[in-house]
N, C-alpha and C positions, 0 to 999 in steps of 0.2 A: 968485435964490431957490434955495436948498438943500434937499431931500428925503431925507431923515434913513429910506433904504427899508428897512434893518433895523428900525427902532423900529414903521414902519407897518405891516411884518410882523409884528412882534412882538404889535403890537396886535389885529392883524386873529386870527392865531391864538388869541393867551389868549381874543378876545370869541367866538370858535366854540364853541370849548372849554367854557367856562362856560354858553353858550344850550344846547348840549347837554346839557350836564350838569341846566341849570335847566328842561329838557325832559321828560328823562325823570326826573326826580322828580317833577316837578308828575304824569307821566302817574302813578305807579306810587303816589302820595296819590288820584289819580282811583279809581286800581284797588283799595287796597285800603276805600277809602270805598264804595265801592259793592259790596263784600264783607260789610263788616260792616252794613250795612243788608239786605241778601239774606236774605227771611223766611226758616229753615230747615223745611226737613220732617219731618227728624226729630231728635232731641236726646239718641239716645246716642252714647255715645264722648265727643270730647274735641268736638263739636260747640258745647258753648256757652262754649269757650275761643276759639275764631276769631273771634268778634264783640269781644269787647274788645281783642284781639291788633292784627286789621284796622284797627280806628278808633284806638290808639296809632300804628300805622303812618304814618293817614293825618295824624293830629294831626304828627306828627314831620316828615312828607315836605314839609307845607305850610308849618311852622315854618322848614323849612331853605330854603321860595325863598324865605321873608319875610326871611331874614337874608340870603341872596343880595342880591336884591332893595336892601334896607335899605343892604348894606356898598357896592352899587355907585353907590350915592344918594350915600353920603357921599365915597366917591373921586372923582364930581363935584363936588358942594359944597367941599370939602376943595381940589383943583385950579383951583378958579377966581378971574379976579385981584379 
């Protein structure tokens, strides 16, 4: 039996890399989701630009682990016999 330890290397890094990466998105769609719900106290300045801003953010950060998510589905699917 042969063990091919570059490739398992290889695997083991890119799958860190990417749970990290799909980490701290999901945290930073946490963060700005719970910014743009944060009742404001007051509403001058650019205060009622942060609530739409925040939930784009958070819409976008969750968009990107669903295509994370979604693209690593399919390189299973996709590799199997």
């Amino acid at each position: 039996m042969h063990i091919d330890w570059h490739g398992l290397v290889e695997v083991c890094v890119v799958s860190l890399v990417v749970v990290t990466l799909l980490v701290v998105v999901f945290s930073l769609g946490i963060v700005a989701l719970t910014r743009s719900r944060r009742p404001r106290m007051d509403t001058v300045g650019r205060g009622g630009v942060a609530a739409p801003l925040a939930m784009a953010t958070a819409v976008l950060c969750f968009a990107l682990c669903a295509a994370l998510g979604g693209y690593g589905i399919h390189l299973i699917v996709s590799h199997s016999p």
